[in-house]
C-alpha positions as CSV (number, residue, x, y, z in Angstrom):
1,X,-87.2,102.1,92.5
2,X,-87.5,99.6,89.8
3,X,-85.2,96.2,90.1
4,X,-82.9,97.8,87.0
5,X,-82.3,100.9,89.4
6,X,-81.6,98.9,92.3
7,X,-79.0,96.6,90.3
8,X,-77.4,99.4,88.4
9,X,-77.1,100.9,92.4
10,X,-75.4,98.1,93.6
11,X,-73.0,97.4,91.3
12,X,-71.6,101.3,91.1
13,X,-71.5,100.5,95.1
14,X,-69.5,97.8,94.6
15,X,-67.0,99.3,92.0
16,X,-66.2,102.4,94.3
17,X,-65.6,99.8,97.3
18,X,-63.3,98.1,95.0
19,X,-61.6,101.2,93.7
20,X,-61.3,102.9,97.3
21,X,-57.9,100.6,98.3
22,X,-56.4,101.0,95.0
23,X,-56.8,105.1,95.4
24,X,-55.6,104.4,98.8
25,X,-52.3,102.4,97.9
26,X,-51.9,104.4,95.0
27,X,-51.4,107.4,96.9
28,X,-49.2,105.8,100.1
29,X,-46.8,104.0,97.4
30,X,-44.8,107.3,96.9
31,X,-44.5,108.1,100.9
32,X,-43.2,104.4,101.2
33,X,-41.1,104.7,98.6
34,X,-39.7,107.9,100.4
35,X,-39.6,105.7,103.7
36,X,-38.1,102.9,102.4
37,X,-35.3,105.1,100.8
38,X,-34.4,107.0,104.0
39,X,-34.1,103.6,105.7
40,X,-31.4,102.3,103.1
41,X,-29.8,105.4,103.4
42,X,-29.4,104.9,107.1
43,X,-28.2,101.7,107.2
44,X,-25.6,103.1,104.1
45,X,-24.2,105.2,107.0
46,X,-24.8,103.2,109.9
47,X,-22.9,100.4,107.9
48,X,-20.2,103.0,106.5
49,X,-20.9,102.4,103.2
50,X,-22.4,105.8,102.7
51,X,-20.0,109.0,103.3
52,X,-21.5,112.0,104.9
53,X,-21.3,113.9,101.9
54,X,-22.9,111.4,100.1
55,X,-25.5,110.9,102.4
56,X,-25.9,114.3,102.4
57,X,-26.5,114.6,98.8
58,X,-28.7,111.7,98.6
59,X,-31.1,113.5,101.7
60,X,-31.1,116.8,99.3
61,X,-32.0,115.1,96.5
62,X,-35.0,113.1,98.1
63,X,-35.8,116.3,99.4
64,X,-36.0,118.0,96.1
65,X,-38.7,115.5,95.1
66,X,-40.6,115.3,98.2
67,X,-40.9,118.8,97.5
68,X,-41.8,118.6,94.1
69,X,-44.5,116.4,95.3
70,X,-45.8,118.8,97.7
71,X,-45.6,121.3,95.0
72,X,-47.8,118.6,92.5
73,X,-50.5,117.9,95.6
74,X,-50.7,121.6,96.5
75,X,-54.1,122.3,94.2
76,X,-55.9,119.6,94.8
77,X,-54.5,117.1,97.1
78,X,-54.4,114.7,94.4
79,X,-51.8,113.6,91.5
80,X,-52.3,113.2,88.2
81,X,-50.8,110.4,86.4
82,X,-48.1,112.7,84.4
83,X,-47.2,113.6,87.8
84,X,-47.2,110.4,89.3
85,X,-44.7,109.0,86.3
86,X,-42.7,112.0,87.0
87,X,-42.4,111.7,90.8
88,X,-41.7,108.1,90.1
89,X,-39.2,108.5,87.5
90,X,-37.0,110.6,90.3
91,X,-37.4,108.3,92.7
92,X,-36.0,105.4,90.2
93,X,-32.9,107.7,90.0
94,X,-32.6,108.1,93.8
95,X,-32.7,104.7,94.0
96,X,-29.8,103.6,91.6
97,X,-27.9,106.9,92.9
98,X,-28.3,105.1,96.2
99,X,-27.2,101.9,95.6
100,X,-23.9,103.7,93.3
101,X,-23.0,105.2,96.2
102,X,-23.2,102.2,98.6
103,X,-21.1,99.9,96.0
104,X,-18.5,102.3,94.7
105,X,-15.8,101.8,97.4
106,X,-16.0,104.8,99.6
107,X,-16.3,104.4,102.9
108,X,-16.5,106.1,106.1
């Protein structure tokens, strides 16, 4: 191996070490964005800020997408960055649809 070899070998080591976490959080954000959610909507009810229809709504709704991103993952285990947007752009909806629902008056 010639010094060129060896440098060019280290440094594509050292840019999939670096890339490895960001694959890593890239892929958890969505589940902790689905955590996260289901904890607010908890507390909603625990709080009686959510009704049980809304909370029930809300669930479906986050189900719906959960299952929209099993439905994305299902080929190769992976998203693509359409999908990602996509998955994300629900979730930003959930989230102000969540917060509506807490603030609008209606309680249990």
């Amino acid at each position: 191996m010639t010094i060129n070899s060896v440098k060019y070998l280290a440094a594509a080591a050292a840019l999939a070490a670096a890339l490895v976490p960001m694959a890593a959080q890239a892929q958890g954000g969505i589940n902790e964005r689905f955590q996260d959610q289901h904890q607010r909507i908890r507390q909603g009810v625990q709080s009686g800020q959510l009704t049980r229809g809304e909370q029930y709504r809300l669930n479906r709704r986050d189900a719906y997408i959960h299952h929209q991103e099993y439905v994305d993952r299902r080929d190769n285990g992976h998203l693509t960055g359409g999908e990602r947007r996509n998955l994300n752009r629900e979730l930003n909806h959930s989230s102000r649809r969540v917060y509506q629902d807490k603030h609008n008056g209606y309680v249990r």
